[in-house]
C-alpha positions in Angstrom: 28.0 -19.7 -9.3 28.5 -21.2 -12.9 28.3 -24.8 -11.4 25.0 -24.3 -9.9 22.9 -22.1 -12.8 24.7 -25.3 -14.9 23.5 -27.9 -12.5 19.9 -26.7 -11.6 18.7 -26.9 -15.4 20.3 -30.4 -15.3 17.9 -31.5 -12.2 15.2 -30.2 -14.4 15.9 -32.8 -16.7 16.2 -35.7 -15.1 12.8 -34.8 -13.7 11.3 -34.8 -16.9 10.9 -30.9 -17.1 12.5 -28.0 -19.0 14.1 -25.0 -17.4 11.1 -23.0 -19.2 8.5 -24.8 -17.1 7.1 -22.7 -13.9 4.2 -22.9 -11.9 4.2 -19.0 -12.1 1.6 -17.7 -14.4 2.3 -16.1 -17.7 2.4 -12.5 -18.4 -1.6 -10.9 -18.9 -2.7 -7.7 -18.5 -3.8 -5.7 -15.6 -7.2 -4.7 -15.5 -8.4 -1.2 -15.6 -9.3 -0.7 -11.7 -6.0 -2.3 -10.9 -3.9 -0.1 -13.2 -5.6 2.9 -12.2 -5.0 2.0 -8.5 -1.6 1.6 -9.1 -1.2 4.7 -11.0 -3.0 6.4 -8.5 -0.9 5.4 -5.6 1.8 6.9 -7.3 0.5 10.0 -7.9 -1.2 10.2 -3.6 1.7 8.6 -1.9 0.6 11.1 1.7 -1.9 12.9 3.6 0.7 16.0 2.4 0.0 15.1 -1.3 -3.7 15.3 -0.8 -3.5 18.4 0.7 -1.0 19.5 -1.4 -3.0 18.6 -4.6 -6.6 20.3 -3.4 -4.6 23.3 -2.1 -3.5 24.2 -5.7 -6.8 22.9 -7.2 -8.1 26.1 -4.9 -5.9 28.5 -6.0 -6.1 27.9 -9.5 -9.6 29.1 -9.0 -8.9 32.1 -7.3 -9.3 31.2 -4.0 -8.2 33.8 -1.4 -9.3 31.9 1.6 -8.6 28.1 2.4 -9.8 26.0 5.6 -7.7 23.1 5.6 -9.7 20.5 8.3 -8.1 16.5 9.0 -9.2 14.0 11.4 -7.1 11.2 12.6 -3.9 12.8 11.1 -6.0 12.8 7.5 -6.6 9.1 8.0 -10.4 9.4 8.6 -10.9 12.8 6.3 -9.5 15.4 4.3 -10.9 18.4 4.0 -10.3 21.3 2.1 -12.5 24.0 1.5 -12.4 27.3 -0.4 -14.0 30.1 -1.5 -13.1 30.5 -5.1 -14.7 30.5 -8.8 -16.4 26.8 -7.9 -17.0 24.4 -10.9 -19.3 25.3 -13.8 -22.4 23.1 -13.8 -20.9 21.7 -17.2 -17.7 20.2 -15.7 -19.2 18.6 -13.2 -19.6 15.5 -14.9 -15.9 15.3 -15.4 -14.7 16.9 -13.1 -12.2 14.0 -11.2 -12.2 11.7 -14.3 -8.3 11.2 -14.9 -7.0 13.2 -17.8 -9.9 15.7 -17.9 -8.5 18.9 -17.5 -9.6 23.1 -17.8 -5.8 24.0 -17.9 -4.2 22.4 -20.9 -5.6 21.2 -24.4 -2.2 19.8 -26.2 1.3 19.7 -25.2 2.0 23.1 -26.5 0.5 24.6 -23.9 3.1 23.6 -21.2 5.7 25.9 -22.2 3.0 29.1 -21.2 1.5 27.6 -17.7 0.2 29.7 -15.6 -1.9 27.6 -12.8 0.1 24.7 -10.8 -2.5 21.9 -11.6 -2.6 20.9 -15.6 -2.2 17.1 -15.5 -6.0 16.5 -14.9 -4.6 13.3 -12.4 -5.1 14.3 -8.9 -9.4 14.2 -7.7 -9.4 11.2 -10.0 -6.2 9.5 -7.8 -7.7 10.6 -4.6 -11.0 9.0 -6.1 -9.6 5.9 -6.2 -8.1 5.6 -2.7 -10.7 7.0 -0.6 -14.6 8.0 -0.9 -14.8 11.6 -1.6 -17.5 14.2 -1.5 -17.2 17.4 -3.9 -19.6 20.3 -2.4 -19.5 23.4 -5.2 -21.3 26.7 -6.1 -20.3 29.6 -8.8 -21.2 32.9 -8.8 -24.2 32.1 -11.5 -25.5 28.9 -9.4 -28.3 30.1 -6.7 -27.2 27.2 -4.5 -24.2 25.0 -3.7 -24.6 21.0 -4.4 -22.5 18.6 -3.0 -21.6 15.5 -5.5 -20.7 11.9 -4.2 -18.2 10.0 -6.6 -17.1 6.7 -6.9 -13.5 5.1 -7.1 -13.3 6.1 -10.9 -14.5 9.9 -10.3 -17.5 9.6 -11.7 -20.6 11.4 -9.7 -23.4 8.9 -8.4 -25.7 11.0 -6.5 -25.8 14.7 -5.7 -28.1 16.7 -3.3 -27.8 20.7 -2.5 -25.8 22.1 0.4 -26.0 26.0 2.3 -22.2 26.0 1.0 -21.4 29.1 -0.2 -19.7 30.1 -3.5 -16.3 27.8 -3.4 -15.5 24.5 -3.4 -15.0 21.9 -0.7 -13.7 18.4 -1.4 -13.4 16.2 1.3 -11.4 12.6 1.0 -12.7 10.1 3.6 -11.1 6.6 4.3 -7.7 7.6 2.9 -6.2 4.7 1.7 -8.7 2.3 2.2 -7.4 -0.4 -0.7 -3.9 0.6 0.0 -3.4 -1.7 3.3 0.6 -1.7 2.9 0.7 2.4 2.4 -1.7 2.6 5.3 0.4 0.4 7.7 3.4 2.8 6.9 1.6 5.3 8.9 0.9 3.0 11.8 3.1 4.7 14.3 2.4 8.0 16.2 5.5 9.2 15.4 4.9 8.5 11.3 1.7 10.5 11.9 3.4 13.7 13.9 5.9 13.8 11.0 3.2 13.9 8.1 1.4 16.7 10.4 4.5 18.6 10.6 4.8 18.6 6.8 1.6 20.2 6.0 1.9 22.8 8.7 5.2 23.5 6.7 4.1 22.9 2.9 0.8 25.8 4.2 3.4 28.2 5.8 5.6 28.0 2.3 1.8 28.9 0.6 1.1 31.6 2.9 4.9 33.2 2.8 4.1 33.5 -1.5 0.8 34.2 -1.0 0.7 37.5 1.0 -3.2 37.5 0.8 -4.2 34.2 1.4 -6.2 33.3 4.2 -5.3 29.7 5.2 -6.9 28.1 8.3 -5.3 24.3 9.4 -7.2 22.4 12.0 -7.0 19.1 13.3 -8.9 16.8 15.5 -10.5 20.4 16.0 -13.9 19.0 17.5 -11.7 16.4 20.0 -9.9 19.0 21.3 -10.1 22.7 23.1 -6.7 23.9 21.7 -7.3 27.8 20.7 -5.8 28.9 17.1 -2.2 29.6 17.3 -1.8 32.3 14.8 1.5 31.8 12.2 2.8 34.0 9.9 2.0 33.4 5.9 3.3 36.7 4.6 1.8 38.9 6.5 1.5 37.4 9.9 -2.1 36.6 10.9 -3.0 35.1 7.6 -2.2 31.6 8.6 -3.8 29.9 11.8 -3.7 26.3 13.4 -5.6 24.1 16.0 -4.2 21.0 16.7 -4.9 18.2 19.1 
């Protein structure tokens, strides 16, 4: 092995180059929808993580119901819907920029957390891999409006919706930039497994959450499957339709 890291310089040389000539580029930096693309595949790395993300995003507004609706295994949508404290008027502006957060305001703060979400990370990084609608309403707004953001969270046209108080975000087009992630989930049996996670990460909700309504369907409008009730602490809470 010492011969040949000795002789390949040596070729170098005689060729008339140095070891320190490459035809591979030079280090630059990244631009900014490439790093937050990267960052954000690491922070949505499933169809579980999404739900996962918008299910705490609900009950850290007080949500005591949750519809939780995918199509194509998640693939094609995401929807989660709730009927919590909604988002005030004010926020909405912010709302899925990264690092904009209600829950935190220095570092100090982490040692007395008391909601699940703080990081301000997650409706920015689902931003970025799919197109996502946000449809909200608080008790002081007289109507719901539903909000249409682009890949860096930011809100490019709105319109008003019969929604009732709550929030519903829906992610379309999950990883639609993420071709390599996407083809990881090629396989029917890939997909079955992802399903079978979120039926189990919304039973572990619903056995903490005694009074949580939580409602999982799934290719609901394809299929004529009735709701299988589950228990989620007390048993009724939890239902699911499936393909």
């Amino acid at each position: 092995m010492q011969l040949v890291l000795w002789v390949f310089p040596q070729l170098l040389w005689k060729r008339g180059l140095s070891s320190s000539d490459s035809k591979s580029p030079g280090m630059k930096q990244l631009s900014a929808e490439t790093v937050r693309l990267l960052s954000s595949s690491q922070v949505i790395t499933s169809v579980v993580s999404v739900v996962k993300e918008l299910i705490e995003n609900s009950l850290d507004a007080n949500a005591t119901s949750i519809d939780v609706k995918l199509e194509n295994y998640g693939f094609d949508k995401i929807e989660v819907r709730d009927n919590g404290d909604g988002i005030k008027a004010a926020d909405v502006p912010v709302m899925a920029v990264k690092h904009y957060t209600s829950k935190i305001s220095c570092s100090e703060d982490l040692e007395s957390l008391t909601t699940y979400g703080f990081r301000g990370e997650a409706l920015g990084s689902i931003c970025c891999i799919s197109e996502v609608l946000i449809t909200t309403k608080t008790a002081a707004d007289d109507f719901s409006t539903q909000y249409i953001l682009d890949s860096s969270g930011h809100v490019t046209s709105q319109k008003p919706s019969h929604l009732g108080q709550g929030t519903t975000v829906a992610a379309l087009k999950l990883f639609k930039n993420l071709p390599v992630r996407k083809q990881f989930y090629s396989t029917v049996k890939k997909c079955k497994e992802e399903l079978k996670k979120i039926q189990d990460l919304l039973m572990a909700y619903g056995i903490i959450k005694p009074e949580l309504r939580i409602i999982f369907t799934h290719n609901k409008a394809l299929g004529s499957q009735p709701r299988i009730p589950m228990c989620g602490g007390d048993c009724g809470n939890y239902g699911i339709a499936t393909e």
